[in-house]
Each structure stands twice: as C-alpha cells, then as structure tokens.
N, C-alpha and C positions, 0 to 999 in steps of 0.2 A: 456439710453445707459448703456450699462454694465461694470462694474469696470473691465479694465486689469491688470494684474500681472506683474510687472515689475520685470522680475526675477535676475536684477544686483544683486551680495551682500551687495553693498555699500547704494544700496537704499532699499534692505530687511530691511538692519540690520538699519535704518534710520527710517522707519517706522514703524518697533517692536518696537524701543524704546521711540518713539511718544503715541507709544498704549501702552505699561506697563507703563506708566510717567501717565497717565489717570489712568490706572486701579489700578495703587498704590493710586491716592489721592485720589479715588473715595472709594475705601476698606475704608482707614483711615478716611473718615466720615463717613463710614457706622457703623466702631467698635466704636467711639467716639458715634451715635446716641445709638447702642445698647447701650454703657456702661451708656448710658444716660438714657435708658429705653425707647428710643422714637421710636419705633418699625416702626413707618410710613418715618419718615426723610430715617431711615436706609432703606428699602424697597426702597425707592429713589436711593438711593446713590448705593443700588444695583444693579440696573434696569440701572443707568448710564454705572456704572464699565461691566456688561454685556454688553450693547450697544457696546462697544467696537470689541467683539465678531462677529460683522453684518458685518465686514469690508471683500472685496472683493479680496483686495490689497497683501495680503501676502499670501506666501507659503506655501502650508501643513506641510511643517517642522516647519515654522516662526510661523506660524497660532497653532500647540501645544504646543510651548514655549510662545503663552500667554495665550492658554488654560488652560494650565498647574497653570499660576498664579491664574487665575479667580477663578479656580476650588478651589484654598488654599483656597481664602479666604474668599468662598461660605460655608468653614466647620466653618467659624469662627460664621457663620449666623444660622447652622445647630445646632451647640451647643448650641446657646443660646435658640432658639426654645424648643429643650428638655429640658431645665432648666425650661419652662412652668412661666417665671416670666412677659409676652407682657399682660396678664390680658383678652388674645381670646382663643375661643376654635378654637379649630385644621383646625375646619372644616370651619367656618367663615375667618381663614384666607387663608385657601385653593381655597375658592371663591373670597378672597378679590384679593392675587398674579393675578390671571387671567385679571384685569384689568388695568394691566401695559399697556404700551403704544405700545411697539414692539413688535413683536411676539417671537424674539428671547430671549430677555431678560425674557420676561412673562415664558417661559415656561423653562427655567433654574432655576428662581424661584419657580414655579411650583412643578418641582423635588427636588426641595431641600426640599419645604414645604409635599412632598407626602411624600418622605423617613421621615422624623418625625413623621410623620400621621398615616402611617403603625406601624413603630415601638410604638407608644403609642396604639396600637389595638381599639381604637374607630371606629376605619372602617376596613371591611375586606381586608386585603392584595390584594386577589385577584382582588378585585374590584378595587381599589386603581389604581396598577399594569394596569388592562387592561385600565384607563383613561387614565393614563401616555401613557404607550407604543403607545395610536391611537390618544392624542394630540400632541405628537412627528412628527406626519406626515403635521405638517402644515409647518416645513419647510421643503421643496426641495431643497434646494442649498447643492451640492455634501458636498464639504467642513466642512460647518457649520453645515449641517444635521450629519451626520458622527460623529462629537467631540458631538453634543447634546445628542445623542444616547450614546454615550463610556459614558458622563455623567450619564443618565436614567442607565446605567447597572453598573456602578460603584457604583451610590448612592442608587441600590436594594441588590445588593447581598450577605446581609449578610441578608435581610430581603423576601425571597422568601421561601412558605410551602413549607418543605421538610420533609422528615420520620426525625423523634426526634426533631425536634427546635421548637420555640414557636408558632409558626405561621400556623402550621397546624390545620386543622378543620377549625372553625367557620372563619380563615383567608384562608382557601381554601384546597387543595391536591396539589401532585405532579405535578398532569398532568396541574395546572393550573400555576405553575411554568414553567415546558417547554413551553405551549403555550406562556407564557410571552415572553421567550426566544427567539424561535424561531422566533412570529412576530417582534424582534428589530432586529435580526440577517438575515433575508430576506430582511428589509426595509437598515438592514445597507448594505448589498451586493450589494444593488442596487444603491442604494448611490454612495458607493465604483465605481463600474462598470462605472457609471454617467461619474465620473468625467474623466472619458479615453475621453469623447469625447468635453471634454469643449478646448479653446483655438484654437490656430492655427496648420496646422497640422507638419509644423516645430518644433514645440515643444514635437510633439508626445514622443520620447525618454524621453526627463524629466518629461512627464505627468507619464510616466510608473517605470521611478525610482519613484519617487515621491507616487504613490500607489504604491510600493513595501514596502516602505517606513511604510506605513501605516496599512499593512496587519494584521499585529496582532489585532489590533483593533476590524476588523470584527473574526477574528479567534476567538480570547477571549471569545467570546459568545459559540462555541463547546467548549471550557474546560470547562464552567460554566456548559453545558449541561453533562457534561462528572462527573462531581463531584458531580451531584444532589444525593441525599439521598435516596432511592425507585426507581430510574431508574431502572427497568431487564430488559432484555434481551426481553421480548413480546415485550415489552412498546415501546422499542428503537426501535427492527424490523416494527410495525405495526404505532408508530406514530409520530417516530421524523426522524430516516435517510430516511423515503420516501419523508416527507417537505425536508430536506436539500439537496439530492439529484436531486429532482425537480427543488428548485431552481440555485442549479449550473450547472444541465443541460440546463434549460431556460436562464441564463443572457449571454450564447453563448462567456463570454468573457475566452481568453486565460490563462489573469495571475490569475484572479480569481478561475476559475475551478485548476487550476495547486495547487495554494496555500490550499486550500479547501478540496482537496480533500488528499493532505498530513495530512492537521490537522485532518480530519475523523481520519484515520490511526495513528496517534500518540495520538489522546486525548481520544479516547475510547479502552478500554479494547479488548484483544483475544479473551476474553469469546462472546462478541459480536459480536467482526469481524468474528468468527465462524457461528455465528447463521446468518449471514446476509450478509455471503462470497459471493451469486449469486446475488445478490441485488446490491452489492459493484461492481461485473466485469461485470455486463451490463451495468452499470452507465460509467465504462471507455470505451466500445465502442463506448461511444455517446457523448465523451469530442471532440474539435476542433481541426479544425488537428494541429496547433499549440500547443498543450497540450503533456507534456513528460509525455506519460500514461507508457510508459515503466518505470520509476523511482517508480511509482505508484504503480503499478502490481508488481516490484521487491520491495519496501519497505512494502508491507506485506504480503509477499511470507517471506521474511525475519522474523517478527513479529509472524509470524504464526508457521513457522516452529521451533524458538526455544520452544513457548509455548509447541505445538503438542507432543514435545521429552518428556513431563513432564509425569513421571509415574499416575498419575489419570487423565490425557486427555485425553479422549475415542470421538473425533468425530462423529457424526450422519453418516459421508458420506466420501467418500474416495477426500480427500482435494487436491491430487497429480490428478487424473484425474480431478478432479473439475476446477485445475488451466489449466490447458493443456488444454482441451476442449476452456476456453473464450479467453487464447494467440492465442488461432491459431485463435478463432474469431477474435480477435480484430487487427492483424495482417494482417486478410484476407480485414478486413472491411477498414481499414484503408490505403493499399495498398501502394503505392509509395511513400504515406504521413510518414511512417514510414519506418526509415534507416534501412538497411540490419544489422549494427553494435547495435542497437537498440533491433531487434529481437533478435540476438545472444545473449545481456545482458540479455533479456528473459528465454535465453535457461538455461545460467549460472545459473540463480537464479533456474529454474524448478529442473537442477541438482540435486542442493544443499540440496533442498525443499526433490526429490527420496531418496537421501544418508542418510539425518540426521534423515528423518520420515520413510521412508519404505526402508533400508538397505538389507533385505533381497527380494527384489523386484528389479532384475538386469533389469529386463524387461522393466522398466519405464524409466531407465539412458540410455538404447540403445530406447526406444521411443523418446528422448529426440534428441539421436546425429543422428537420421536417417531424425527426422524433422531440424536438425541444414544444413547438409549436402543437404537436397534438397532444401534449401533456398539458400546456393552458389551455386549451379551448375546451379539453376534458374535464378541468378543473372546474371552468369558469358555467360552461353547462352545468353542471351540478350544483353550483353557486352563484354569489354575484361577481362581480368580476372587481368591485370595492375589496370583497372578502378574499381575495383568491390575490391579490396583485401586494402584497405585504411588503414593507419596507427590502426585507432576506430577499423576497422574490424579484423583484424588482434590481437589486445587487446584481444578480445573478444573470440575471437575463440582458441588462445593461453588459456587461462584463463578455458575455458570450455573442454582442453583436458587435462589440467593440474591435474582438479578438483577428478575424480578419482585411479587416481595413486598417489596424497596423503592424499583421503580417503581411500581405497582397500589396501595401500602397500600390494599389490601382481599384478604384475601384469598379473598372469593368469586369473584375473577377472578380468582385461581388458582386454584381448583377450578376451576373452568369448562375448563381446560386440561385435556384427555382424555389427554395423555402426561406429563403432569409425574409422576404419581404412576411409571410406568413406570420414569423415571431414578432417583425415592428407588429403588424395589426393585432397582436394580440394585447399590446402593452397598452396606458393609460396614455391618451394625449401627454400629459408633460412629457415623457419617457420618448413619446413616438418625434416628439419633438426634438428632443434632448439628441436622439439616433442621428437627424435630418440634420443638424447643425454639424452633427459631428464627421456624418458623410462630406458633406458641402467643403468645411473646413479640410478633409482629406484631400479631395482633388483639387485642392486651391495649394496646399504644400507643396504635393506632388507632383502640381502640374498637367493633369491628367486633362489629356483632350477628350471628348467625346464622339466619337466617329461617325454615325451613322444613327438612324431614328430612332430604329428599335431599341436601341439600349438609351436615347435621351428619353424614351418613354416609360421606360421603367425606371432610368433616374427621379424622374417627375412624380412617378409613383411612390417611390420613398421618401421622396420632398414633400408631399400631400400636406403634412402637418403644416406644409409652412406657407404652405399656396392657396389653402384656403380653411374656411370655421369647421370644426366639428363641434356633438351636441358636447361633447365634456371637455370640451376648451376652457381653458384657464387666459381669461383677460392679461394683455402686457402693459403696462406704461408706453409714451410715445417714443421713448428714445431708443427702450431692446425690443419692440416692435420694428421702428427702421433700421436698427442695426441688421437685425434678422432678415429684414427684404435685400435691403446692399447685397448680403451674403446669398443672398438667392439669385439678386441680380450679375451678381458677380461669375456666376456658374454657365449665364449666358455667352459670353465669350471663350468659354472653352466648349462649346459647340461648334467643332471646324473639323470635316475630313481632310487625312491627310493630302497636303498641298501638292498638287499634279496630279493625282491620283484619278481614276476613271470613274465622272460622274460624280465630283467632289461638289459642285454648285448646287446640283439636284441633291445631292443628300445634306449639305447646307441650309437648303429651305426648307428640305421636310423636318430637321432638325426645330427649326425656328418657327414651323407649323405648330410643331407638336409643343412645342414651349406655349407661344398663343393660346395652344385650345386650353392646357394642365392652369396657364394663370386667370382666363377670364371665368373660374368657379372660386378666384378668390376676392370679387370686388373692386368699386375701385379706390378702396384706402391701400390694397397691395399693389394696383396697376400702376397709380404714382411712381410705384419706387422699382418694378418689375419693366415696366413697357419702354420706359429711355433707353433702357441698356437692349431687348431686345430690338425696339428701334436704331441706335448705331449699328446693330450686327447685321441688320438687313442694307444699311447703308453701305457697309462694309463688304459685303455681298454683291451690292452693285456695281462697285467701283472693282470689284474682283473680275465679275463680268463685260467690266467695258473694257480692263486692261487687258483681256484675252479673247478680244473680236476676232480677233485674226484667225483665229483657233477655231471659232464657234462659228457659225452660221447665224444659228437663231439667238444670240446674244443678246438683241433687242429685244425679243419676244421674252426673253426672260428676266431681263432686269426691268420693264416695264410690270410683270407679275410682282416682282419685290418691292418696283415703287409703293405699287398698290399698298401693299402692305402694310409695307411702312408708313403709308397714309392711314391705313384704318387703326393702325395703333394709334396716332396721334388723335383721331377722330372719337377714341375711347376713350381718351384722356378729358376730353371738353367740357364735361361734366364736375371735373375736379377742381382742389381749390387749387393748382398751380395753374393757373392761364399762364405766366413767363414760360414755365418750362414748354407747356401745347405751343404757344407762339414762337419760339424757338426751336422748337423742332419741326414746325410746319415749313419755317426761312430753310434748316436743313435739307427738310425732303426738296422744296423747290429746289436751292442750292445744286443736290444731288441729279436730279432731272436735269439741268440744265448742262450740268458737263455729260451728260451723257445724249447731249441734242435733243432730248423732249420735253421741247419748248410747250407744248401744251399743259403738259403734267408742272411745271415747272412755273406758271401765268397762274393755273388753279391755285395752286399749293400758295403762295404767295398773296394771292388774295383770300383765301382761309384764314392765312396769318393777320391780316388787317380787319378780316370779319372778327377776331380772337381780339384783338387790340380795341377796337371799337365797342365789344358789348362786355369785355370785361378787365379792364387793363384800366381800372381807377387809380394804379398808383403808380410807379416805377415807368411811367409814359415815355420820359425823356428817354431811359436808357433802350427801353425796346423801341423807339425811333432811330437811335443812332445803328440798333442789329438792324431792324429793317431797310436803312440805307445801304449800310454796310452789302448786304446781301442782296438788295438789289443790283447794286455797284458790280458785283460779280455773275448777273445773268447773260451769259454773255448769246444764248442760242435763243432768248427771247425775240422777235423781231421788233422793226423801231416802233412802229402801231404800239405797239402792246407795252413797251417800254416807255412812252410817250406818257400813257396814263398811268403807268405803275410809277413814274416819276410825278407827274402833276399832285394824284390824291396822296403821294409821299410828304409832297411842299404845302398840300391844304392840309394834312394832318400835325404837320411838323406848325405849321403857323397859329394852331389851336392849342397848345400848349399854355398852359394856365399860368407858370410862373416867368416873367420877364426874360433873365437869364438864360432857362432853358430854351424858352422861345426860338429866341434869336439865334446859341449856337446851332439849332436845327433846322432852322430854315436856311442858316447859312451853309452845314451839312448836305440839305439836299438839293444845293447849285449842282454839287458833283452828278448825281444824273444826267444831267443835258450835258454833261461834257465826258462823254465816253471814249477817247482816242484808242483804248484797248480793246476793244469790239473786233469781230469779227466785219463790219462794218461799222466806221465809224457814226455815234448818236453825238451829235452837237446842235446844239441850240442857244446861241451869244445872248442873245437878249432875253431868254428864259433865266438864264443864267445871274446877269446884272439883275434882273426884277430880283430874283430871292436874294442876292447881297441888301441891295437898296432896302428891301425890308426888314435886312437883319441891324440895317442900320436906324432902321425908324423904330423897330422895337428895341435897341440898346439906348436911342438918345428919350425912350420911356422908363428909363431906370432913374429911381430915385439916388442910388446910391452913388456918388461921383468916383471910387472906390470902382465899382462894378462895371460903369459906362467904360474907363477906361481901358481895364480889360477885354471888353468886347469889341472895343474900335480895334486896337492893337490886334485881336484876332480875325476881324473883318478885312482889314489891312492884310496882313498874311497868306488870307484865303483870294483877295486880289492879285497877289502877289505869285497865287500859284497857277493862275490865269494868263499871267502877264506876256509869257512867250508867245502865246496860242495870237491873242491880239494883243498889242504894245501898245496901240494910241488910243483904245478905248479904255482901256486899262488906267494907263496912264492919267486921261481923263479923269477919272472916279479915285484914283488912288491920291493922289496930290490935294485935292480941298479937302481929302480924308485925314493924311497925315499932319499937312496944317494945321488945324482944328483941333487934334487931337495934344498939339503942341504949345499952341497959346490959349487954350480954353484948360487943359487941366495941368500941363507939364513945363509952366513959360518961366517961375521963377524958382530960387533955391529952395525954398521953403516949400513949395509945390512937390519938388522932387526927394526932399528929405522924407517927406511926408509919404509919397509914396514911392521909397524907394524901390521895390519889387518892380512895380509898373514900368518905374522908369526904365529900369535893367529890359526889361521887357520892350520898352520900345525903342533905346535904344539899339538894343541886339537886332532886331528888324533895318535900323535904319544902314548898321554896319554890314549887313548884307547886302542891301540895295548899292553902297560905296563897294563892295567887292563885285560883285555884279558886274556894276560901271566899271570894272580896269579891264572885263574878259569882252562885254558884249557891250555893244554902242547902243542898242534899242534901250537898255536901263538909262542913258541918258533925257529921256523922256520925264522919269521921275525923278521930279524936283524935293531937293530933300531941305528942308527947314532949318535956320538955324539954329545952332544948338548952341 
C-alpha cells in the first residue's frame, strides 16, 4: 500500500525533523569514517543518510528541505573523492557504489561518484553523462525522481563539453551536452507532470501549488541549455527547441506547457527566437486550452520588438505580418477557449510590435484596429454588449486606443487610421467618452493644428460623445459637464490652415462649417459653451480677410459670408440662459463689421444687441450699458443718421436704469456719443451732450446718500472737464456752480472732509489739475476754482 501525505503542518514539520535527526547522525559517521580513511563504513553511512530520501510521507516543500541537507553533505563525500586518498581507481568504485542496497540511495551515490569521474578525465564525460542521465530512470516516483534528477544536473554542470572548457574532445562536443540535457529535462517534465495526478482529487489545488512550487527545477535545465558554449542558432533550430517543444506539446498538461514555454522566451536569446519565430507560434496553437498563450505570444512580441529597434537587426522576414498571421490562427483555433479581452491584449502588443519596428507602416496599426473592431462587434452580435464590454475588456481596448496618440502626438495620424474610429463605436459611452477627452487633451499638448475639413470632420466624429446625447449616456454634474465643453471648445482654435498657404481662408471656413453642423446635434446646454469659441474664430477669420485685401479681390464677399455666420451662431444662442454672453457677442460681430466698412451688418448687429438687452437683460443692466456704449464709441463706418439714433435710444436706455447711482454714471457715459472727434467724420453734438451731464446731475442730486452725491458730482466734473478744450466757455459755464456747490454744500469744513476723506482726495486731485492746466493753457483760466 502506498505511503499517504499527511499534509497537517504540525505533522510535516514532525516528520522533517524525524528525517534531518537521521540524516544529521548518519553524515557525522560518514565524515568521522572518511576522516578515518575508511572509505567502506563511510559509503555505509551514506547509503543510510540517502535512505532517508525514499520516504513517501512529506511535501514537495518538506521533501527539499531535506534534500537540500542530504545534498550538503553528499559534497562533503564529493571532496574527499577528488583528494584521491580511498587507495581505488575511479572506476572500481563506480562499480563498487552500484551495489548499494536501494536503488535510491545507490544511484545518489552513483552521481556523486560519476561527477568526480568525469572531472578526473579517466572516462569520457560523455559516456559518463549518458550512464548517469539512463540510470536516473529506474526511479519513477514523481517526487523523488524529480530531486534525483536537479541532483544529476547540479552535480554535472560545471562538467559538461562545451566550446573552451576542458572537457571537450576526447570527453565529447556540444551536441552531446545538449542530448545530456535534454534527456533529464524530458524525463524531469514528466516527472513534474506525474505528479498532478497522484493523490486524491480533493487535493488537486495543493497538488498544483505545490508543482508551481517546484517549477524551476524543471526550468533550470533550459537556462543550462541556454548558457552552453557553441549552441547557434542551426543547432537550437534543428536539434534542441523541436525535442522541447515536442515534449511540452505531448505531456498535454496546463501548468506545465504555461511555465515552459515562458522559460523558452526568457532563457534563450532574440537572436534565436528570430530564427525559430514559426516554430515558436505553432507550438502555441497546440497548447491546452487552459494554457494563457496570450501572455506568451505578448511576452515575445515584447522581447522581439525591442531587440528588432536595434540598428544592425536586419530580420530575414517581415516579423509584424509573421506575428498577425499565427494571432489570428491561434485565436481562430482556439475559439471561445480564449476571452475576447485576451485577444485585445493580442492586439495591444501587435500595436506596439507596428509602432516601435515598422513606424512608418500606418497600414499595419489600422490592420491591427480593423481586426480589434470586428472581434467586438462579433462578440457583441452574439451577445449584449452589457455582457460582451467587461471591466478586462474594456482595459484592453482603452489601452489599445490609447497606444497611438502617445506614439504619433499628432493626431492627424490617427485619423488617417480608417478603423480606429470603428473600435471607439464599439465601446460603452463612458469609454467612447473617456477616448474623446483623451484625443482633445492630445492636440491641446501637442499643439496640433487642424488643417483642412476632411480631417476636422472626422475629428468631430470621434468628439461625438462629447458634442451631443446618445441612448446609453451616463448624466454629468454641471461643473465636468462644462469642464468637457471648454475642452471641446478649446479644439476650435486649432482649426487653422497653415498661414500663407493656397486657399487657407476657404478651408478656415469649411473647417468652422463642419464644427457648426457636428455641434448643433448637441443642444443648446453645449452651444453655450461651444458657439463663443467658434464664434471668435469666425471673427478671427474676418479680420484675417480684411488684413489681406490686397491680395484678394473678393475679400468682401467673403468676410461678409463669415459675418453671417457669426451672426447666426449668436442668433442660436438667444434661447439660452446667458443673454450677457449673446449681448456681447452681438456688440462683437457689430464691432467686427464695422472695421471691416459694413456699416450695415454692423447698425443690425447692434440693434440685436439692444433687442437682447431689452427683453432679457433683468439684471447686470448697468454693466451691459457701459459694453454697449463702449462699442458703440467704436463704430466708426456707421454713418451720422444711424449713429444719431444708436446714440439717442443709448441715453434713453442708459436714463432707465432702476438704481440712482447707476443712472447717472450712464447717462453721463453716453454724452460720449455726440462727441466723436475720432470718426472718420467727425459726430458732434454740444447741446446733446450738456442735456445728458445736466441729467446726470439731476439724478445724482436724487441720491439720498450724501456719501454717494459726492462722488457723482466729482465725476460729473471730470466728465466736463473732458469736454472742456472742445468748448471752454460753455464748459466753463456748467463746471464752476458745479465745483462750488460741491465745495460748500458737502466739503466746506474740517469735519466735513475728515469725514469723507476719500471724496475729498477725490476732489481735491480734480481741482489740482484744473491749477496745472492753468500754468500750460490760459482757456483753463475760465474755471474758477473754490476756495479751499
């Protein structure tokens, strides 16, 4: 009956120290016999302390922590051997070891006594070597076979012919080292593999840590293969990865193939995974399906491609089809066996593979996303697309739209990719979202202009998420909501063909067509925050066209199309809840019309603004009075008709203002209209002019606040003051019972002026300019200044 493993710790660790308590007192006769010279005793006492070794009872873990001892104290035996002082030849006791009593112990001795054998060259290594490695096979127990083997290969490997060591020639070649190799490394695989099936099948999980446990073991045999001395590139193709290969296609197990076939890939050279790349990816169609060949195919897809970059790596064959070609086999062959997120990590690595090695091959990164893209829509057809879009899949596919927009920083050379767009439409709104920001933020780093329509059209089209609702939209708060529009609007300004270039205005506007049409399917809670910014760049457009009349003929005809435009953006806007913002942008387009001499566009747009101010402009009145003055002040291609009443309903609006204060500075504000000296023809109007002071002065001495009054007078004063050259003696007139009044009614005595000192400073500082005035110009002699 067969020993069972009692895998308590209490009784592991109870019976390792049962067996090291053996194999310690069993060593120390044996180093007492050697120190004794008694070569036979010792031999005894080693045969015992191995015995130990046979035991069925312990763990792969527990079982190499007394391996581990055995093996010490096997070198103590090893040593004295090559000190050649036992009074045998090599070979006599090579035959003598062999009739030990157990077969375990015999053939630990064995190896101990062959590696001394070898190394004193009385026999050929190779011969040696292939005794050892086919007496090896007389134990079968997974376990103990296993550690006897890692023995055999620890106690050759410093003794195996290889190019330059002592041992080649008359002790053999290279290739009889690899054959060494490989038959302990088949025999240990199987070993390895063996033992998945021992025990009950309850235990299955710890059988499989437990060889995970142990994997290096078998591994260590490819590094030794990997380090030989004379291994090329023939040798490996034609005689050692077709044995390895073979065997981890044959032993059908999961972890093994999985482990094996990593270590191929990590312990041998590029130079060879080159030469032996088709070898390598039909060997991964024919792994288990339980086998992560994806990991496999991407860890040297990886390995390869940075080699590839190296300026003297000239490939026999084109590596990037080579790889694509056996994914999509292995993909196809594998079928439902391999996740959909799986493939994608495929796709990632293929990417990365087109980018780093063939950069100027765009063709292979859209081969790439056209096969990414009909793997979900494949999916998503047989499924729903809830079920089909997994957190894994989602990584992956993120990850691989990622990949060339921070290789490329440009991204016109993602557009240029006819499937890229294919995999955003396949993802979930958040995700197709998540892309769109991440584009936007691209060309805002990089700086990337947008040239020409066609490709702001399919910008737009990747932006979609962001330009308007789809049905699986995910609601935002108001703040990463507008954040998200800014960054869209922000995209508008890098719409510009390069500067000078033939037909840069015309493709400027079709740019800023195709903007227009992408944003008005998203509303107007995004035209808010979309339509300013494309509104300045039409602005910008025009003023580009008027600064290059010269050049152009039809200049007018085409900056009067942009006015347009830029009119109807604003006329989109009218509905929304910014009135300031439409009402300001209407004073702009006028504004812009008007340097450009079309005074007519320039009269509408203007009274648009005051239509905007009139039926929706309940709050913030005063301040959109003083833009509306302001930009009237600057109409300069208006004629005076037109300017006459743009000024008049200025001073009846400015005169309605609800609070005191405001009032008055606005009506005092829009005196300046009737006094245009910068005009293309001068607009003056003297007595239009005094009517609105006069009034600002009847609605200041309507303030209750004495505080308030004086501030107004002191600025009504000043606004005379700015008059004063134009006419001095009417001027004068109005200013002097002005400044009086303002002096013995609120600023006559100390107390007065403590009280409000600011004021004072305030009207002081007026009066000491009227005395500087008076030293340059004799007209300020008119006004009479108060005593102070």
């Amino acid at each position: 009956m067969s020993q069972q493993v009692d895998p308590s710790d209490s009784e592991q660790a109870r019976l390792l120290a049962e067996a090291k308590n053996v194999v310690n007192t069993q060593a120390f006769q044996m180093k007492r016999a050697l120190d004794q010279n008694k070569l036979m005793d010792a031999l005894k006492h080693a045969s015992n302390m191995l015995s130990e070794l046979r035991t069925g009872l312990l763990s792969p873990k527990k079982y190499f922590e007394l391996y581990i001892q055995a093996s010490d104290h096997l070198r103590y035996l090893e040593f004295y051997l090559m000190d050649d002082k036992h009074g045998k030849s090599l070979n006599e006791l090579y035959e003598l070891v062999q009739y030990a009593g157990n077969v375990l112990p015999r053939l630990y001795l064995l190896v101990t006594v062959g590696s001394v054998y070898i190394r004193s060259k009385k026999a050929p290594a190779k011969d040696v070597l292939k005794d050892l490695v086919e007496m090896c096979r007389g134990v079968q127990h997974p376990t103990r076979g296993l550690f006897l083997r890692t023995f055999l290969s620890d106690m050759t490997k410093d003794k195996l012919p290889e190019e330059g060591n002592e041992y080649i020639g008359v002790g053999g070649d290279v290739s009889d080292s690899t054959d060494f190799i490989l038959v302990n490394f088949i025999e240990m695989n199987k070993l390895w593999v063996r033992m998945q099936h021992q025990g009950q099948v309850r235990d299955k999980d710890r059988r499989e840590k437990e060889r995970r446990e142990l994997s290096t073991l078998v591994g260590k045999n490819l590094g030794r293969l990997a380090q030989l001395e004379g291994v090329d590139a023939k040798m490996y193709k034609e005689a050692i990865l077709p044995k390895i290969l073979e065997q981890i296609v044959q032993c059908k197990d999961t972890i093994a193939q999985q482990y094996l076939m990593d270590s191929i890939i990590q312990a041998f050279s590029e130079e060879f995974h080159l030469k032996t790349l088709q070898l390598l990816l039909k060997s991964c169609a024919k792994m288990e399906p339980g086998v992560d060949v994806k990991s496999i195919i991407v860890s040297l897809i990886e390995r390869l491609s940075e080699y590839i970059k190296l300026p003297d790596v000239k490939p026999s064959e084109n590596i990037f089809n080579l790889f694509s070609k056996y994914v999509s086999k292995v993909v196809e062959e594998r079928g439902e066996d391999m996740e959909l997120h799986d493939v994608l990590a495929l796709q990632v690595a293929l990417v990365n593979l087109a980018l780093k090695c063939y950069g100027d091959k765009q063709e292979y990164v859209d081969q790439v996303f056209a096969y990414a893209a009909a793997r979900i829509q494949a999916a998503v057809k047989e499924s729903s697309k809830a079920e089909v879009l997994t957190r894994e899949v989602l990584v992956q596919a993120m990850k691989l739209l990622q990949i060339p927009l921070e290789f490329y920083k440009d991204v016109l050379k993602v557009l240029s990719l006819g499937n890229y767009a294919s995999v955003i439409e396949a993802l979930d709104f958040d995700n197709r979202r998540r892309i769109a920001i991440s584009i936007i933020k691209n060309i805002i780093d990089n700086g990337t202009s947008i040239p020409e329509s066609e490709s702001a059209e399919k910008l737009f089209s990747l932006l979609k998420p962001l330009l308007s609702d789809a049905a699986d939209k995910r609601d935002l708060d108001e703040e990463d909501f507008a954040d998200e529009q800014n960054l869209v609007a922000s995209v508008i300004h890098l719409l510009r063909a390069p500067q000078g270039s033939e037909g840069a205005a015309e493709h400027n506007f079709a740019m800023l067509l195709a903007a227009k049409k992408s944003f008005e399917q998203g509303g107007l809670k995004r035209r808010q925050h979309t339509h300013p910014a494309l509104f300045f760049a039409a602005l910008r457009l025009v003023q580009q066209l008027f600064v290059a009349q010269e050049s152009d003929a039809d200049w007018a005809k085409k900056a009067r199309r942009v006015i347009r435009f830029a009119y109807e953006l604003v006329v989109a806007l009218e509905d929304s809840n910014v009135p300031q913002v439409t009402l300001n942008l209407y004073l702009q387009c006028s504004l812009s019309a008007s340097r450009c001499g079309f005074d007519n566009f320039a009269y509408e747009f203007f009274t648009k603004a005051f239509t905007v101010y009139e039926d929706k402009m309940a709050k913030e009145q005063y301040d959109c009075i003083r833009i509306i003055i302001a930009t009237a002040r600057q109409l300069h291609s208006i004629d005076e008709e037109n300017m006459d009443v743009l000024a008049a309903n200025t001073a009846q609006h400015a005169g309605r203002l609800m609070k005191r204060h405001e009032q008055c500075r606005a009506v005092s504000l829009s005196s300046h209209l009737f006094w245009q000296t910068d005009r293309p023809q001068a607009f003056q109007d003297a007595e239009r002019v005094y009517q609105c002071l006069l009034k600002a002065r009847k609605v200041a001495d309507q303030c209750v606040d004495d505080d308030m009054n004086v501030e107004l007078f002191v600025e009504i004063a000043n606004e005379y003051l700015y008059y004063f050259e134009s006419d001095p003696e009417a001027v004068a007139k109005r200013i002097n019972p002005l400044l009086l009044s303002i002096k013995t009614t609120y600023l006559d005595t100390p107390e007065q002026r403590q009280s409000k000192e600011a004021l004072w400073n305030h009207y002081k500082n007026t009066i000491q300019h009227i005395v500087l005035k008076k030293s340059t110009d004799p007209r300020y002699n008119a006004i009479e200044i108060p005593a102070m």
